[in-house]
Backbone as CSV, one residue per row, in Angstrom:
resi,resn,N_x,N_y,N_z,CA_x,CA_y,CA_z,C_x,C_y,C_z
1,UNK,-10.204,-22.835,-245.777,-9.558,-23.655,-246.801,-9.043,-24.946,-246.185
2,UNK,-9.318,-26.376,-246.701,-8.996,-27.294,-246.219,-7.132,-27.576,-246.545
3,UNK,-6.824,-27.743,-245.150,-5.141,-27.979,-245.311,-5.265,-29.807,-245.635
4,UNK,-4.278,-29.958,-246.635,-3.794,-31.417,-246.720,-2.982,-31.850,-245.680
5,UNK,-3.502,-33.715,-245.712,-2.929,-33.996,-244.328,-2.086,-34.975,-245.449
6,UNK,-1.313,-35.667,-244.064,-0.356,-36.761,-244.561,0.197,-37.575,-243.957
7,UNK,0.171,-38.805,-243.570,0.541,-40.036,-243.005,2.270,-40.116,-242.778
8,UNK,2.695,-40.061,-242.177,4.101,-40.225,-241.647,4.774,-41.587,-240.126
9,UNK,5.301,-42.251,-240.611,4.935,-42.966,-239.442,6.283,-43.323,-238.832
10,UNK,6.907,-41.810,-238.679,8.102,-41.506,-237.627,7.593,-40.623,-236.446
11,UNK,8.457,-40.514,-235.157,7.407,-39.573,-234.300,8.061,-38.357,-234.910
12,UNK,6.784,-37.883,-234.089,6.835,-35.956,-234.623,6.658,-35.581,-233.549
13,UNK,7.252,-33.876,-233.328,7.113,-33.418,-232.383,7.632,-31.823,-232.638
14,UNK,7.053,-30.893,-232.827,7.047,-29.447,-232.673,8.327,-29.120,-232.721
15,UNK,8.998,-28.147,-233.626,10.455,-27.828,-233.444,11.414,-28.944,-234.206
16,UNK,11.060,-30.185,-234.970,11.920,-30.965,-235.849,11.130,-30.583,-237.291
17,UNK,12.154,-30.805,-238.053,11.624,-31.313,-239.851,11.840,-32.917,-240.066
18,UNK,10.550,-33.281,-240.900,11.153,-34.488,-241.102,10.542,-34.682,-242.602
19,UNK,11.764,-35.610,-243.442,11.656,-35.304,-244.931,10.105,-36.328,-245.077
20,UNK,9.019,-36.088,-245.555,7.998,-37.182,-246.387,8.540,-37.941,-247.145
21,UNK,7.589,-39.200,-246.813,8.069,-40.477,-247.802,7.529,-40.357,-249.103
22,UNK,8.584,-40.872,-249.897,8.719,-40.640,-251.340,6.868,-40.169,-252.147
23,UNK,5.568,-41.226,-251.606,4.428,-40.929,-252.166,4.305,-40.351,-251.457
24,UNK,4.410,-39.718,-250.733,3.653,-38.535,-249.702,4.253,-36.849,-250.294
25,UNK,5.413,-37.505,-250.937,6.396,-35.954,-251.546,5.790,-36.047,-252.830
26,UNK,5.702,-36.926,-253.741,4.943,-36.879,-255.094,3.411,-36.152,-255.162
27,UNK,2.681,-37.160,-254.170,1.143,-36.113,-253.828,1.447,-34.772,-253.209
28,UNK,1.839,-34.169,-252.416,2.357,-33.050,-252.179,2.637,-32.028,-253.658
29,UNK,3.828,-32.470,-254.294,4.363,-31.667,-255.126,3.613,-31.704,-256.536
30,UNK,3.626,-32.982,-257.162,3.098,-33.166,-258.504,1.549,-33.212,-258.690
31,UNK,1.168,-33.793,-257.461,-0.802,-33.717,-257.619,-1.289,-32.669,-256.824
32,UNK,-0.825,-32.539,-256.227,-1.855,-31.081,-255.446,-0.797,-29.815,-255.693
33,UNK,0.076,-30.020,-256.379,1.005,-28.611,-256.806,1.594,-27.471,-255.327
34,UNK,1.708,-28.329,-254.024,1.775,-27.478,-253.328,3.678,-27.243,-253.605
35,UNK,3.709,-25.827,-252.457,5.108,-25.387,-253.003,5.643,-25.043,-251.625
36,UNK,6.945,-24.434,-251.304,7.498,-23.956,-250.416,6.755,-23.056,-249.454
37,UNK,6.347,-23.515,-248.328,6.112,-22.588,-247.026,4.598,-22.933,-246.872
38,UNK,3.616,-24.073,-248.074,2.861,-23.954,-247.841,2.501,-25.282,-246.611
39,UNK,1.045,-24.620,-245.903,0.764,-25.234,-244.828,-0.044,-26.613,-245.052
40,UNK,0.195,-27.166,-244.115,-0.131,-29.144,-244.494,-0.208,-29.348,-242.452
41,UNK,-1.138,-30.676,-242.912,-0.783,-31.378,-241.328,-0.505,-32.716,-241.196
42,UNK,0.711,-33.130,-240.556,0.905,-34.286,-240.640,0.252,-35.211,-239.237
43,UNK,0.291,-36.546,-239.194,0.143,-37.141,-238.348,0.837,-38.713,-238.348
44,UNK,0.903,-39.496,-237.452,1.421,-40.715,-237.359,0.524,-41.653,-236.659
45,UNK,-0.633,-41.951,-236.386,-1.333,-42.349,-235.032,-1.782,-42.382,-234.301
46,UNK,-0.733,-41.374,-233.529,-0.727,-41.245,-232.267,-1.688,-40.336,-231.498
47,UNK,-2.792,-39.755,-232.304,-4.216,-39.441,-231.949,-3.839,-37.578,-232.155
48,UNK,-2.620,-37.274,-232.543,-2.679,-35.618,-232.565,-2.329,-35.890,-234.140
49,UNK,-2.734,-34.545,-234.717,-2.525,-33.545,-235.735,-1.520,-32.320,-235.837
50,UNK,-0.010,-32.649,-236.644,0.870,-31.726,-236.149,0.852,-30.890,-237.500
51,UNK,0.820,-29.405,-237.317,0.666,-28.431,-237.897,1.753,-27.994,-238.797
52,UNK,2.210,-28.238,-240.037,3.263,-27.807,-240.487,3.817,-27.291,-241.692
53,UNK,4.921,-26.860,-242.127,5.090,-26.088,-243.182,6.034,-26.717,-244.530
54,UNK,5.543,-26.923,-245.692,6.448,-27.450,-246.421,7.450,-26.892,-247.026
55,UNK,8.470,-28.018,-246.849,10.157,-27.656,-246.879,10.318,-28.593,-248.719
56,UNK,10.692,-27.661,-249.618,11.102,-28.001,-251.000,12.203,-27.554,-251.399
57,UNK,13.530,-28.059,-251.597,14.404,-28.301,-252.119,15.238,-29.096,-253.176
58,UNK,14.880,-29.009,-254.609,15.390,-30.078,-255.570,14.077,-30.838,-255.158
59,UNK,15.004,-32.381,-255.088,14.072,-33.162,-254.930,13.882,-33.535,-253.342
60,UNK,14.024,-33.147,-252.387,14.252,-32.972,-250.845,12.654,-32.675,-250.718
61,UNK,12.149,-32.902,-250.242,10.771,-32.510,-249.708,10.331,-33.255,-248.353
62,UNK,10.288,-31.617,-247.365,9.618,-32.100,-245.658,8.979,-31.810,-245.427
63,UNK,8.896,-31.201,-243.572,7.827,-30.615,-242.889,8.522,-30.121,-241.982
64,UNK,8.385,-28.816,-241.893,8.519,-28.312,-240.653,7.548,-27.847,-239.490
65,UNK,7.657,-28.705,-239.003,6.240,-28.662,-237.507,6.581,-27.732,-236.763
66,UNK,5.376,-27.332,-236.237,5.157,-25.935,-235.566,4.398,-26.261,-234.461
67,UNK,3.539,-27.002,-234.796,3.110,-27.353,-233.491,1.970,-28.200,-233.536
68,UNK,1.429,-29.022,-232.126,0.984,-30.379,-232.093,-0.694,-30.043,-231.493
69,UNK,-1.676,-30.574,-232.455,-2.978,-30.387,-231.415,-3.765,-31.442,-231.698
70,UNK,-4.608,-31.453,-230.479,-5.281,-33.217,-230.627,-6.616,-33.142,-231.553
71,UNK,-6.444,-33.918,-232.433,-7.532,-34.540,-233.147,-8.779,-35.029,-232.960
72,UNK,-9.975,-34.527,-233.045,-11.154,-34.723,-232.599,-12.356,-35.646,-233.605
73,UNK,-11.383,-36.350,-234.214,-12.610,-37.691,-235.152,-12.624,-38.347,-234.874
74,UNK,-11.816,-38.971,-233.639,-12.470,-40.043,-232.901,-14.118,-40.642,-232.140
75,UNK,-14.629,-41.907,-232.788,-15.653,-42.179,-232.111,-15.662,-42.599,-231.004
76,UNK,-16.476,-42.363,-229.624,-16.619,-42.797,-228.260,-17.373,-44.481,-228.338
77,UNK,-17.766,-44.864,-229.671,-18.071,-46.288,-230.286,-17.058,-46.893,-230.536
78,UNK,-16.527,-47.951,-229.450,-15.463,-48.925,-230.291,-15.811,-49.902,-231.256
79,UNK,-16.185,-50.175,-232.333,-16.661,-50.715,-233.261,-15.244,-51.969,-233.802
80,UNK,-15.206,-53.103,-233.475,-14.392,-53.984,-234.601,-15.190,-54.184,-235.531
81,UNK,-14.557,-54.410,-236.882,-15.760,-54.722,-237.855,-15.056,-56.252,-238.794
82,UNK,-15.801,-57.125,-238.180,-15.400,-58.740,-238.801,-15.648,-58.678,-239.942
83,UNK,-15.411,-58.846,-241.037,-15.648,-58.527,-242.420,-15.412,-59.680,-243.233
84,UNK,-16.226,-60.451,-243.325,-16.098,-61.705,-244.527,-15.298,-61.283,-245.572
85,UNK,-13.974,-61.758,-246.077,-13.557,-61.090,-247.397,-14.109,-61.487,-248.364
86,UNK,-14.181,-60.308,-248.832,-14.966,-59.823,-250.252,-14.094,-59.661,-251.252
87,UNK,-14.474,-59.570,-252.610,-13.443,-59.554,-253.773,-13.120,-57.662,-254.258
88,UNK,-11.993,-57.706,-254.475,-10.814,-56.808,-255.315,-11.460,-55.273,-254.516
89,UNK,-12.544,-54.277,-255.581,-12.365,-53.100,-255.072,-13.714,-53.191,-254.229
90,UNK,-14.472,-54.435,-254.151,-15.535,-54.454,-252.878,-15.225,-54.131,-251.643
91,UNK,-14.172,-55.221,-251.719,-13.239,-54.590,-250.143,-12.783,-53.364,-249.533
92,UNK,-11.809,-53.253,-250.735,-11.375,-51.870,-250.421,-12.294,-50.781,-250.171
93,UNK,-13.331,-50.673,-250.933,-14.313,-49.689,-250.557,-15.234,-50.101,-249.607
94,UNK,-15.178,-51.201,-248.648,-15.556,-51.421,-247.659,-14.904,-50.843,-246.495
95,UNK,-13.617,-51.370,-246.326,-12.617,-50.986,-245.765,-12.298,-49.123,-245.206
96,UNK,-12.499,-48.788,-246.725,-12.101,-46.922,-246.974,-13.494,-46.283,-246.001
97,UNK,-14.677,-46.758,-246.360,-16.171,-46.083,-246.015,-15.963,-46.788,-244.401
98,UNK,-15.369,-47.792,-244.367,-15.857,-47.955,-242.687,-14.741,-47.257,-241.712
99,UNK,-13.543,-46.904,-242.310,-12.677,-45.500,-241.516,-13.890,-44.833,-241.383
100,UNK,-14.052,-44.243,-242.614,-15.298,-42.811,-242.518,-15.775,-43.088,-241.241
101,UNK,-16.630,-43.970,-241.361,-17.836,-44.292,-240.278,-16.949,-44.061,-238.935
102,UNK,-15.969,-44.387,-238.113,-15.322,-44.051,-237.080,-15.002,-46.132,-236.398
103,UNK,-14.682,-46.865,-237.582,-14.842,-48.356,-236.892,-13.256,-48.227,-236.552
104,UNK,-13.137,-48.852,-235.285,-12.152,-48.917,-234.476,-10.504,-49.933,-235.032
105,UNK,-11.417,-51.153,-235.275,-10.175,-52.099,-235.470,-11.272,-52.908,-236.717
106,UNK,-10.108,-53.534,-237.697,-10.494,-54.894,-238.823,-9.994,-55.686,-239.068
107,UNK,-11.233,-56.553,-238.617,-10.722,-58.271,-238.867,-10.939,-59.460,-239.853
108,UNK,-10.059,-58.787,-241.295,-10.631,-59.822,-242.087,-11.109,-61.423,-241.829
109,UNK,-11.770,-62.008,-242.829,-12.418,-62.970,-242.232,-12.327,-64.399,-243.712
110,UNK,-11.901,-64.851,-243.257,-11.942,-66.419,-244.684,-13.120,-67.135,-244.776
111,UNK,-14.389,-67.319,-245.311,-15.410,-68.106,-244.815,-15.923,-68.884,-245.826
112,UNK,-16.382,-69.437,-245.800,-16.822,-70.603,-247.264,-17.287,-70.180,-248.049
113,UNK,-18.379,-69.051,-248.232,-18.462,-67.969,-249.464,-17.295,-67.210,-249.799
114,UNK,-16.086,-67.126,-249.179,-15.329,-65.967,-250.137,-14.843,-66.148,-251.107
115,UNK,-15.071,-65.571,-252.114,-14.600,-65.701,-253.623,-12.462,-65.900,-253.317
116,UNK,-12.362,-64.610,-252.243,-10.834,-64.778,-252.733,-10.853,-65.874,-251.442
117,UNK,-9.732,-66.779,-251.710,-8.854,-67.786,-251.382,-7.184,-67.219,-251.207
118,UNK,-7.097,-66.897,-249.687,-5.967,-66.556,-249.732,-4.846,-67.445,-249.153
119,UNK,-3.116,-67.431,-249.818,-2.565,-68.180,-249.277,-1.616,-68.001,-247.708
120,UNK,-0.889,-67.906,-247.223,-0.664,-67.417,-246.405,0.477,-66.163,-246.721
121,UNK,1.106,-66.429,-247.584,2.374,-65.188,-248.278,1.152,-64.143,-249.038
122,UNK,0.208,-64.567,-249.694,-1.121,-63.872,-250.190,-1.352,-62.742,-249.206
123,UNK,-1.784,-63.365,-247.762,-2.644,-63.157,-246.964,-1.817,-61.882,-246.167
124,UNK,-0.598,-62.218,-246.085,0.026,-60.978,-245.914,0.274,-59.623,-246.616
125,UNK,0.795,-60.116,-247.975,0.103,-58.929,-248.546,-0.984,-58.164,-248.673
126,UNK,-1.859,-58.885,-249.021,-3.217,-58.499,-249.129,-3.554,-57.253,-247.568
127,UNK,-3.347,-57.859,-246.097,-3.568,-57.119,-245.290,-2.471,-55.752,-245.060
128,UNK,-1.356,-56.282,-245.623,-0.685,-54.916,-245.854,-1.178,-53.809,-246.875
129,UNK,-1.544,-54.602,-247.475,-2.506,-53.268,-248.891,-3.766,-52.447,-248.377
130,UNK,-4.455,-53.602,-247.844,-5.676,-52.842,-246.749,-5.268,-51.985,-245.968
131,UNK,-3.876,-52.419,-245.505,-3.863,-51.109,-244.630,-3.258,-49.894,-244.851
132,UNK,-3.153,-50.026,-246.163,-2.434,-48.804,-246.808,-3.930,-48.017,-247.144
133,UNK,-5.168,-48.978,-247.683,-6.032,-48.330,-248.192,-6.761,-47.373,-247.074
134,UNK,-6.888,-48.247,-245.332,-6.768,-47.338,-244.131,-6.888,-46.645,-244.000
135,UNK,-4.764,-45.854,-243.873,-4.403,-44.902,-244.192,-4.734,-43.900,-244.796
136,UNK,-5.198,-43.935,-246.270,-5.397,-42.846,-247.277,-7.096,-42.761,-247.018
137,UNK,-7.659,-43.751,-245.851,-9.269,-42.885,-245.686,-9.119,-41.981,-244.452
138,UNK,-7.862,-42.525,-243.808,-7.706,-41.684,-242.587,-7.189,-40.306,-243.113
139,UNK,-6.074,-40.056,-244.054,-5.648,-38.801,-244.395,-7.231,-37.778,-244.723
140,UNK,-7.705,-38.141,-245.787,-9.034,-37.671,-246.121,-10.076,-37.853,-245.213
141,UNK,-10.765,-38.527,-244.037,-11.512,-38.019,-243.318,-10.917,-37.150,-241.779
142,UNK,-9.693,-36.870,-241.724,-9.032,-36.380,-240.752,-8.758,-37.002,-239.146
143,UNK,-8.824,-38.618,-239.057,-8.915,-39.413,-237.917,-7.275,-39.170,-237.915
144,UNK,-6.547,-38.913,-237.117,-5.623,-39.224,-236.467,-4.601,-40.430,-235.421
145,UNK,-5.726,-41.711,-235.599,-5.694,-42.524,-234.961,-5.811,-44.043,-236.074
146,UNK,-5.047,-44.449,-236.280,-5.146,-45.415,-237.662,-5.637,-46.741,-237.454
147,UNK,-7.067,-47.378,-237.532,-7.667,-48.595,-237.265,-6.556,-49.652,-237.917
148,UNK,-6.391,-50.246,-237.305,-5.667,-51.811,-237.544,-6.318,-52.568,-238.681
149,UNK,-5.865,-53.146,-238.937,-6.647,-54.367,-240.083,-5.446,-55.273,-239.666
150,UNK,-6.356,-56.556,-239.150,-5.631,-57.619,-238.538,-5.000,-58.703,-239.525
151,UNK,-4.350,-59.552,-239.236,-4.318,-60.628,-239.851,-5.540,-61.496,-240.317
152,UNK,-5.794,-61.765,-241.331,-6.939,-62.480,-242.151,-6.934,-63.870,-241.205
153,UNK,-8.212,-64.006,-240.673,-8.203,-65.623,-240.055,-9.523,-66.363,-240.816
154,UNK,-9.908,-67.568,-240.784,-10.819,-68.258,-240.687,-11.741,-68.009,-239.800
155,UNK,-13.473,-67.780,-240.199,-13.894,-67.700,-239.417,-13.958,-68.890,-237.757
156,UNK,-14.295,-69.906,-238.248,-13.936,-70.694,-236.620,-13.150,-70.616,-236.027
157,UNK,-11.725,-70.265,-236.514,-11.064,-69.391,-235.575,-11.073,-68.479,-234.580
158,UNK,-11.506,-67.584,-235.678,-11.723,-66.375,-234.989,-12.820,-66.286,-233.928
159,UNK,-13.795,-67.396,-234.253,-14.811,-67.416,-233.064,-14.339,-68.289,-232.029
160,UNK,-13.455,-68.689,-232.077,-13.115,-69.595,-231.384,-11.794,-68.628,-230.035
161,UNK,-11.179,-67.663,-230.987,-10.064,-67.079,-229.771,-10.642,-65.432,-230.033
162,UNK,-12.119,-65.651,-230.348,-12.224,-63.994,-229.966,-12.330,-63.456,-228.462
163,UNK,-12.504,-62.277,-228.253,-12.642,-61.679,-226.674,-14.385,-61.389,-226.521
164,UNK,-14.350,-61.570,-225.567,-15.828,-61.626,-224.822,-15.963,-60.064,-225.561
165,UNK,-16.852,-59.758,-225.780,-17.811,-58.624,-225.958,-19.328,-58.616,-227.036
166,UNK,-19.716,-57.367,-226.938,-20.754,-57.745,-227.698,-20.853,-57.872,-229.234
167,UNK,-21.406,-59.137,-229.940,-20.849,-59.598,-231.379,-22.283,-59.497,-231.947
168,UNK,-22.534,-58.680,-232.932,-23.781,-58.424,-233.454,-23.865,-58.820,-235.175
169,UNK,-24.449,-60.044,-235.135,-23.686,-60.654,-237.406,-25.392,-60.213,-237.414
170,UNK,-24.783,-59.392,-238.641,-25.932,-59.157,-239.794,-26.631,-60.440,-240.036
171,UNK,-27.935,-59.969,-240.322,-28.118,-61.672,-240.593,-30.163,-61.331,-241.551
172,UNK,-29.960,-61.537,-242.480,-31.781,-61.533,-242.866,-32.497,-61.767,-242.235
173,UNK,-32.593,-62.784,-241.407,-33.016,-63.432,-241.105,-33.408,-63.718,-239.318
174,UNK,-32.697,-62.764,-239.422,-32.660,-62.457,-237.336,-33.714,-61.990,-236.977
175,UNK,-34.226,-61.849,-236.167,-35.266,-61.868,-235.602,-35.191,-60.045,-234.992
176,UNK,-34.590,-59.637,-234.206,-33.877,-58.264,-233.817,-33.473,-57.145,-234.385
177,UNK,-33.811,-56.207,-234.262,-32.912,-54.912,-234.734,-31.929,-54.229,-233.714
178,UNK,-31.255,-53.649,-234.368,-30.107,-52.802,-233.798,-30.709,-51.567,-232.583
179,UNK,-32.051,-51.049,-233.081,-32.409,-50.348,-231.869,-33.041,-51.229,-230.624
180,UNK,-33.828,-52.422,-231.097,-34.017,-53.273,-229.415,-32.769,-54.046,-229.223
181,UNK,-31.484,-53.290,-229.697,-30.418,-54.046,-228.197,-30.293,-52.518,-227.317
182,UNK,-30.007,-52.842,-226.176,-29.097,-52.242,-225.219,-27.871,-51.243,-225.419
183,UNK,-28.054,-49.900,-224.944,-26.806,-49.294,-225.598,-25.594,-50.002,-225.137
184,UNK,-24.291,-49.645,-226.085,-23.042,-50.375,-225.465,-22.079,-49.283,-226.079
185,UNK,-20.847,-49.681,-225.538,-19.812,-48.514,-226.050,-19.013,-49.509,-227.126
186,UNK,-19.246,-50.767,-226.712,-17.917,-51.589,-227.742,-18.482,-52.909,-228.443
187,UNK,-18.553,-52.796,-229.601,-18.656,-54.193,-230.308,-18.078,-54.347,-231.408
188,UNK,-18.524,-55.789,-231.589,-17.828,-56.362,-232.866,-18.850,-56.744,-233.871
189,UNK,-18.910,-56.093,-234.947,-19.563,-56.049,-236.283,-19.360,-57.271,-237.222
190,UNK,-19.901,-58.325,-237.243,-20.064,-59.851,-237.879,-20.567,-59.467,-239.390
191,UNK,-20.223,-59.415,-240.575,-20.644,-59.371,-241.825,-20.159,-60.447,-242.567
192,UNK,-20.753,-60.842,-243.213,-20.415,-61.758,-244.480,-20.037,-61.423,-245.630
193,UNK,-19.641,-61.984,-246.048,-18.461,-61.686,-247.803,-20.201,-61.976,-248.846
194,UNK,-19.733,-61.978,-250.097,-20.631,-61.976,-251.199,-21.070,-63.177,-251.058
195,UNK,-22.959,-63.413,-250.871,-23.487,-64.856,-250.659,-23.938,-65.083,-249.198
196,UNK,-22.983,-64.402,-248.590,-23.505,-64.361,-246.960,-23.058,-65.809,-246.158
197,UNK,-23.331,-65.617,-245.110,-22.693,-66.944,-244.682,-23.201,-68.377,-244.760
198,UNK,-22.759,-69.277,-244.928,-23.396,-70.701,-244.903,-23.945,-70.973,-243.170
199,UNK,-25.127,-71.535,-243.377,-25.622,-72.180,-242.399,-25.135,-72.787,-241.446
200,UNK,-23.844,-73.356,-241.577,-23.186,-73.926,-240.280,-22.478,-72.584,-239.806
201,UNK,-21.976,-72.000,-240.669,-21.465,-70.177,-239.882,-22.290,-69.794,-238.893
202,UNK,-23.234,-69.635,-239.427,-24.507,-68.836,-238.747,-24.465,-69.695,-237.585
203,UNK,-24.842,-70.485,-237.380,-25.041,-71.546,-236.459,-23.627,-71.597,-235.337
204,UNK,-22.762,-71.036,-235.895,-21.299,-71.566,-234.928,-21.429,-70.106,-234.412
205,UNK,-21.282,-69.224,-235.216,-21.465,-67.522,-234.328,-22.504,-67.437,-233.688
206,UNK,-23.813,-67.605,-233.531,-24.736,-67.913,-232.595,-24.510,-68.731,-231.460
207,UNK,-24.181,-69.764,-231.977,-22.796,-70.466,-231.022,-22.207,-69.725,-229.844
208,UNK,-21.197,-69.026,-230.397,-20.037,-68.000,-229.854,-21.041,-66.451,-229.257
209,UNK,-22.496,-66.882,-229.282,-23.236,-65.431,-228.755,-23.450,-64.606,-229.756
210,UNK,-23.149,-64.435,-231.004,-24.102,-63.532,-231.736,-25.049,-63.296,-231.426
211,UNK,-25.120,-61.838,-231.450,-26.865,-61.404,-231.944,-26.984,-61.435,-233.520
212,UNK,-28.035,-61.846,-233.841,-28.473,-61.746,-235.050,-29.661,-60.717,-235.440
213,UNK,-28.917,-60.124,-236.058,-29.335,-58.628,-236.266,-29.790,-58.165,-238.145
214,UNK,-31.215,-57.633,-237.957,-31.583,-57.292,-239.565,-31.574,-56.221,-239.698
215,UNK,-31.677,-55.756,-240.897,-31.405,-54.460,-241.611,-32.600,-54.091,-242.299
216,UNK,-34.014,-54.000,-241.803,-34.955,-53.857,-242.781,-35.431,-55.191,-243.563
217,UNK,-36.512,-55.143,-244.636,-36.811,-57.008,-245.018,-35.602,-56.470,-246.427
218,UNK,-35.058,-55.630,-246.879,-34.350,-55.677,-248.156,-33.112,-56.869,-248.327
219,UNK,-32.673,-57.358,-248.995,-31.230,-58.560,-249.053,-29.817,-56.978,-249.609
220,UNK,-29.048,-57.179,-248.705,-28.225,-55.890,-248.710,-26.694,-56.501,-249.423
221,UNK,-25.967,-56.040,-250.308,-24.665,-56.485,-250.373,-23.396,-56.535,-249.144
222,UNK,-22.726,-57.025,-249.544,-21.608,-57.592,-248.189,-21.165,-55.537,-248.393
223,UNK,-20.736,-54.826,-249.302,-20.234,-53.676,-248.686,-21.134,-52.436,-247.950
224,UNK,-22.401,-52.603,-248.597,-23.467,-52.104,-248.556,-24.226,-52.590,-246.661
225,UNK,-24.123,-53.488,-246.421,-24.654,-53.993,-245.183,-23.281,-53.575,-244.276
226,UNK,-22.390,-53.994,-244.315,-21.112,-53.023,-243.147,-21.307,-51.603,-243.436
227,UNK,-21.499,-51.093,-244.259,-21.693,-49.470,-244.207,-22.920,-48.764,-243.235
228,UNK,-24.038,-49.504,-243.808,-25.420,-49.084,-243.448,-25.493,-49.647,-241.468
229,UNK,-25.091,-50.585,-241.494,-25.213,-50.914,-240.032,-24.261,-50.212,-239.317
230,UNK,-22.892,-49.715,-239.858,-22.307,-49.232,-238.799,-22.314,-47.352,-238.828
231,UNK,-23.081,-46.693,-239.785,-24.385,-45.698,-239.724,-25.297,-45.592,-238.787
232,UNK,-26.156,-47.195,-238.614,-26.711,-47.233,-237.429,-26.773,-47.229,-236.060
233,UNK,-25.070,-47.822,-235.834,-25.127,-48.257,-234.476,-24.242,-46.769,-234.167
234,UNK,-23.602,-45.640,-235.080,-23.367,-44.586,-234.486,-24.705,-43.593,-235.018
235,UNK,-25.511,-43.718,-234.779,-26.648,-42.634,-234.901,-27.547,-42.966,-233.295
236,UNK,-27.377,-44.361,-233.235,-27.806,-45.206,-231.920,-26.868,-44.931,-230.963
237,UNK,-25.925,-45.339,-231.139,-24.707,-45.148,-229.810,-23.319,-44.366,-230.229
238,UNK,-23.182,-43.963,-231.186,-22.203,-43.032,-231.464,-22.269,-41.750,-231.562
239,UNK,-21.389,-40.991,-232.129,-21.229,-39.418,-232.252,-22.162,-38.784,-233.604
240,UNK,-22.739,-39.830,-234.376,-23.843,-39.693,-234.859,-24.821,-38.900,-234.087
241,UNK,-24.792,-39.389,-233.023,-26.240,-39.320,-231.810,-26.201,-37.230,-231.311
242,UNK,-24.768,-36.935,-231.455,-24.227,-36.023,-230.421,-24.586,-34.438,-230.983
């Protein structure tokens, strides 16, 4: 029987209770109807899964942990995934499916196709919401380890103060596939928002070392192409493979 998990982001540690935050006590009690003594696992991060028992009182609702064991959904693929922003629930279900997949860290992206235009008070919210959406793919695929979603930059920016590693942008038009590169343990996943990138993009990330990388001759959507490629590169170099 699958135990419900739940996001907590105080430390935990075997032998304390600690009360759930207010939506974490509502899903608990009112949507999944659980009750006193029943078993749940919480986590915060920090790469373990702590085992514990729910505490219901009135409206009081905790956990009493029992004990701490490490979490095994981590991918041995460090995957960043650059993500052109995309509009409303494109994103988000970009975002949710690429937890699934095991992508490491996310770096929204501003680029001359993106429909949304964010402001900078925007831009904060917005990445705080993503990372709530994160969260609730991490509770449901059982990762213990919560991918980041960065601050939203401009792409020339971002090519401009990224870190050396290997940067692979989707691209129609590339010449390469994902199986003639070289295995690697760590990259960064280049996608474009709806429309794909303008020609001077392309040109400045090639720039900055892109590989330009195709997906078959099909034209793929912006959520649809981060999903399917990062499928590939763990069936190629991930726990896909294992």
């Amino acid at each position: 029987m699958r135990v419900s998990r739940f996001y907590v982001s105080s430390p935990l540690q075997p032998g304390i209770t600690v009360e759930l935050p207010q939506w974490a006590a509502h899903h608990a009690v009112k949507v999944l109807r659980m009750s006193q003594g029943d078993n749940l696992l919480l986590f915060n991060g920090d790469g373990y899964d702590y085992r514990a028992l729910l505490v219901v009182s009135g409206k009081y609702v905790a956990a009493e942990i029992l004990l701490r064991q490490e979490a095994l959904a981590e991918s041995s693929l460090k995957v960043t995934l650059a993500q052109g922003i995309s509009s409303g629930e494109r994103m988000e279900f970009t975002l949710q499916k690429a937890v699934e997949l095991g992508v490491h860290c996310i770096q929204p992206l501003q680029t001359q196709r993106s429909v949304v235009k964010l402001s900078p008070e925007k831009a904060a919210k917005r990445q705080q919401h993503w990372q709530h959406v994160v969260v609730s793919a991490c509770e449901q695929s059982g990762r213990a380890i919560v991918p980041q979603v960065l601050p939203p930059k401009p792409l020339p920016l971002w090519l401009a103060e990224r870190e050396s590693d290997t940067l692979i942008m989707l691209d129609p038009g590339g010449e390469r596939s994902l199986s003639s590169l070289p295995r690697c343990t760590s990259a960064t996943l280049l996608i474009g928002p709806e429309g794909g990138f303008e020609p001077t993009e392309r040109q400045a990330a090639q720039h900055a070392g892109a590989l330009g990388i195709h997906l078959g001759p099909r034209i793929l959507r912006t959520e649809t192409a981060a999903l399917a490629a990062l499928s590939a590169m763990q069936t190629l170099w991930g726990d896909f493979a294992t």
